[in-house]
N, C-alpha and C positions, 0 to 999 in steps of 0.2 A: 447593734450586734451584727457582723457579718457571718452569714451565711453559706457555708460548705456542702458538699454533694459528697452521705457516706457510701465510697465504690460508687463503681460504673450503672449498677445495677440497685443502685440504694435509695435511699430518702433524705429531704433536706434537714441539717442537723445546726445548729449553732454553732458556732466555735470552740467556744468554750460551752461545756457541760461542767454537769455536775455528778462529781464520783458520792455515792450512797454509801461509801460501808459504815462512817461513823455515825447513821443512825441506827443501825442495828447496833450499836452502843459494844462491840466486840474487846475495843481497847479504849482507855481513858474514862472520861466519866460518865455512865450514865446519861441518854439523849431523852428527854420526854418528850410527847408528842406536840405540846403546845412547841417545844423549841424547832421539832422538825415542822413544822406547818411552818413557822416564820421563815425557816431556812428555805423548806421550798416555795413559797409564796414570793420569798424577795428574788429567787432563780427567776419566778417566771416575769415579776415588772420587771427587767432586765434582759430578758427579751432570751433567756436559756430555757431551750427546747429537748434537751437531751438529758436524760439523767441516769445513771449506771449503779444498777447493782445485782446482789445475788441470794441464790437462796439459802446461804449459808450465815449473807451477814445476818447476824443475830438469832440466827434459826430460825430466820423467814421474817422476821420484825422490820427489818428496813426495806422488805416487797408491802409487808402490809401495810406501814405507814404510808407509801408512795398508792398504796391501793386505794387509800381511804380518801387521801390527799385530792386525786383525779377525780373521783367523784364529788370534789368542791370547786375544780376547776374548767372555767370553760376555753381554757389557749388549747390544743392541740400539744401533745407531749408524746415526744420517743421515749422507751423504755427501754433498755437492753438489762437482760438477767443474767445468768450463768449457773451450769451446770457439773457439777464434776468431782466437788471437794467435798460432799458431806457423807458421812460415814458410813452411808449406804452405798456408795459406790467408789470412793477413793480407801485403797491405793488398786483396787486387782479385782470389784468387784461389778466391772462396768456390763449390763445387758439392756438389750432394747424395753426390759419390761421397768427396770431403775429409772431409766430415762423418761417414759413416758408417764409415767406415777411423779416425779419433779416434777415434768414440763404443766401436769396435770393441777398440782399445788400451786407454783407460782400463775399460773392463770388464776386461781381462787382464790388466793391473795390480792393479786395487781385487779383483780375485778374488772380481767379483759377476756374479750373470746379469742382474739390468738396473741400470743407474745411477738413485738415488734419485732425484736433480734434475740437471740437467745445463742450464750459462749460458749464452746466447753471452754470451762474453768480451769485452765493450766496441769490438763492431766499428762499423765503420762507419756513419755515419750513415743513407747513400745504402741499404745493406741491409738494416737493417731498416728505412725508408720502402717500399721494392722491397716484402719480405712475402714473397718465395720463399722463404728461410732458414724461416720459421716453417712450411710445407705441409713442407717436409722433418723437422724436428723431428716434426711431428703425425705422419706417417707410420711417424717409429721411434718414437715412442710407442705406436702402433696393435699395431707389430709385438713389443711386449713390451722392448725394447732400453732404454728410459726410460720410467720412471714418472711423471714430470715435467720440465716444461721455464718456465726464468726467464731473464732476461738481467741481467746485470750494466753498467750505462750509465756516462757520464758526466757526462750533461746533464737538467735536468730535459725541455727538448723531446726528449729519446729515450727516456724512462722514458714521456711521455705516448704517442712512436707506441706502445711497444712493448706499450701497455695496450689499446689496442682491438685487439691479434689475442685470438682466442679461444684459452681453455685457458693463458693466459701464469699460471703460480701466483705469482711473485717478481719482487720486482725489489733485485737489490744496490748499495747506493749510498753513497757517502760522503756522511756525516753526522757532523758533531760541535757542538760549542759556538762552532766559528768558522764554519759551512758551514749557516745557518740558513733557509737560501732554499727547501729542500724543504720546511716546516710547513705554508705557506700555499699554495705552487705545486703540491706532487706529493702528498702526503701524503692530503689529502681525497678524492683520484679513486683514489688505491689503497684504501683504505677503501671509497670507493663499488663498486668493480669487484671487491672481494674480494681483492686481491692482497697477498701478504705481503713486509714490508720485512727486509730483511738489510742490516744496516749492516758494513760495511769503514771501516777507517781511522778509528775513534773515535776515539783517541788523536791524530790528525792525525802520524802515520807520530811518536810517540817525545813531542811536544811540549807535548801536552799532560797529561804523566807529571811536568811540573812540576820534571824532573830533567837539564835540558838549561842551559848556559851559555853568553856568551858568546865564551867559552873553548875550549865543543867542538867536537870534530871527529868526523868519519867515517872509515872505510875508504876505499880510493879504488875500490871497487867496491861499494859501498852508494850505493844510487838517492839516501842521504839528502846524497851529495856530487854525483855527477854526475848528479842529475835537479833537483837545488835549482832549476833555472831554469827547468825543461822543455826540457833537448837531448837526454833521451834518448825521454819519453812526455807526457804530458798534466800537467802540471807542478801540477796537483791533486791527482793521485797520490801527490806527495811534501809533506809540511808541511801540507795539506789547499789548498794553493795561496798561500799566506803566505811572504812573503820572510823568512826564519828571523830576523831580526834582530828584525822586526816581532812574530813570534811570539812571542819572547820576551818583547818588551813588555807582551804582550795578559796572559801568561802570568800577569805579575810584581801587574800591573792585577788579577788577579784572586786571586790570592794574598791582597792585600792588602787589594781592598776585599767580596770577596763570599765567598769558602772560610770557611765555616764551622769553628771549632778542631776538631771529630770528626771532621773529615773529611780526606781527602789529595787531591790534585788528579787523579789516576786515578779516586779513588771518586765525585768528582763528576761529573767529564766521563762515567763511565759511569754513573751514575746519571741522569744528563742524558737522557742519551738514553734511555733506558728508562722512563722516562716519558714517552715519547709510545706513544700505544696505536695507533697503527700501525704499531712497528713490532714484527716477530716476536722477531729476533734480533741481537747485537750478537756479529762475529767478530775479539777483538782476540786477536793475534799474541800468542804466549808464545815466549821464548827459556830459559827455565828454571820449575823444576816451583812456586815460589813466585810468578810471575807468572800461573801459573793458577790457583793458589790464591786469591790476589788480587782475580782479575779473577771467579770463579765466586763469591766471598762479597758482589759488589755484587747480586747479585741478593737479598740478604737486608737490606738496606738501606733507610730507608724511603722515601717520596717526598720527595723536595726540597721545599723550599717553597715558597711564592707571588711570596716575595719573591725568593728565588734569581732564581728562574726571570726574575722579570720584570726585575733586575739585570742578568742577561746578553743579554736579549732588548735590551738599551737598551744596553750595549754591543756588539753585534753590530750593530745599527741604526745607531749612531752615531759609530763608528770601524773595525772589524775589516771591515766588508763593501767597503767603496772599496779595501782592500788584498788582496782575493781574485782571482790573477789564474787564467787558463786555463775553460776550456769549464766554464759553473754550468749 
């Protein structure tokens, strides 16, 4: 597993991490603890040092399991949480005493005395334009509570406010092979500013695993059914913002004319992105211990080529980006 530097000003992270929400078991089936202990047990012989998640997944269920987890483990592990989305203070009801009551939880949880990095959680625009949110972060920074503080956005215009407050280390963002509009807009000012990139949603929530049809289906409590539209969040969030039908197209399109035969369509999409040198880390989702194995062995993969690259960049440019709907 190689080895990245989160920001200027950060800690050393794997490449590949691992994103936490499907053990707070929110969408899909039900995760038990023996399965998340495999799950994160086979992150760490594979050499993943990073693992993401927040206080919401599950209403705190996937900070406790990763809490209980650390206390069996003797590797060193980053945590990064997030803060923002649960009912106490999303959508308008953001104050220094909300925040410090979470920040206060998720340490009692994770059963650490400060949290490594700690997001806001994709709030509001309006807030962090405002800047209060970020004098209260810096303040439980001061006090030892968090060691650092990033926001995870939606838009590239709120990865840009969220870059001129000082001391910001991250930013987390969806990025994949259909979501190409951070290279040229956000990408270079985080580079310039020192700020290190966490990508979510590689895979574009499942799709681009190359293992989806027109055939399947979801749960009916998996976002990847009742958020396909955006009626439940930011409709970004699911499919990378791609009408599935559409997705499958793009999929099949590249299946065909650009996937290389040594390659599988997960090791591309994540090899994709990891080649771009801003970012730090890529956090995809594991449901089982072979999907980390998976996803930890692209990091030993070599760089895509010139031609890859410029293939997809001209497919992105010339059909998949007119079909991106919700906040880019």
């Amino acid at each position: 597993m190689k080895i990245r530097k989160l920001g200027n000003k950060g800690f050393n992270v794997s490449e590949v991490g691992l994103g936490c929400w499907q053990l707070g078991a929110d969408w899909g089936q039900d995760m038990s603890k023996e399965n998340a202990f495999n799950i994160l047990n086979e992150a760490v012989k594979n050499d993943i040092t990073f693992f993401d998640t927040a206080d919401v997944y599950g209403n705190g269920k996937s900070e406790t399991l990763i809490g209980e987890f650390l206390k069996t483990c003797d590797t060193p592990i980053r945590v990064a949480t997030k803060f923002g989305r649960a009912g106490d203070a999303y959508p308008d009801k953001y104050t220094k005493a909300v925040l410090r009551a979470s920040v206060e939880a998720s340490l009692k949880r994770l059963g650490v005395e400060a949290l490594d990095l700690l997001q806001l959680h994709c709030i509001p625009t309006q807030y962090l334009r405002d800047g209060d949110i970020f004098d209260w972060l810096r303040e439980l920074q001061q006090e030892g509570l968090i060691k650092h503080f990033g926001a995870s956005v939606e838009t590239v215009e709120e990865g840009l406010i969220c870059m001129e407050q000082e001391g910001l280390l991250s930013l987390q963002v969806i990025f994949n092979v259909f979501r190409q509009k951070l290279v040229t807009e956000l990408f270079p000012k985080a580079k310039e500013k020192g700020v290190g990139i966490i990508v979510r949603l590689p895979l574009a929530s499942g799709l681009l695993s190359g293992k989806f049809n027109a055939d399947t289906t979801f749960p009916e409590n998996d976002h990847r059914n009742y958020n396909r539209n955006g009626d439940a969040f930011n409709v970004g969030e699911t499919f990378a913002g791609l009408p599935f039908e559409k997705g499958l197209e793009f999929v099949e399109t590249i299946k065909k004319d650009i996937l290389p035969s040594e390659l599988s369509m997960v090791q591309l999409a994540l090899r994709w992105i990891l080649d771009h040198d801003a970012v730090s880390v890529i956090i995809p989702g594991a449901s089982s211990t072979n999907q980390v194995i998976s996803n930890a062995q692209v990091s030993n993969i070599d760089t895509l080529s010139s031609e890859i690259h410029e293939a997809l960049i001209h497919l992105y440019k010339t059909v998949i980006h007119n079909e991106i709907r919700g906040g880019y």
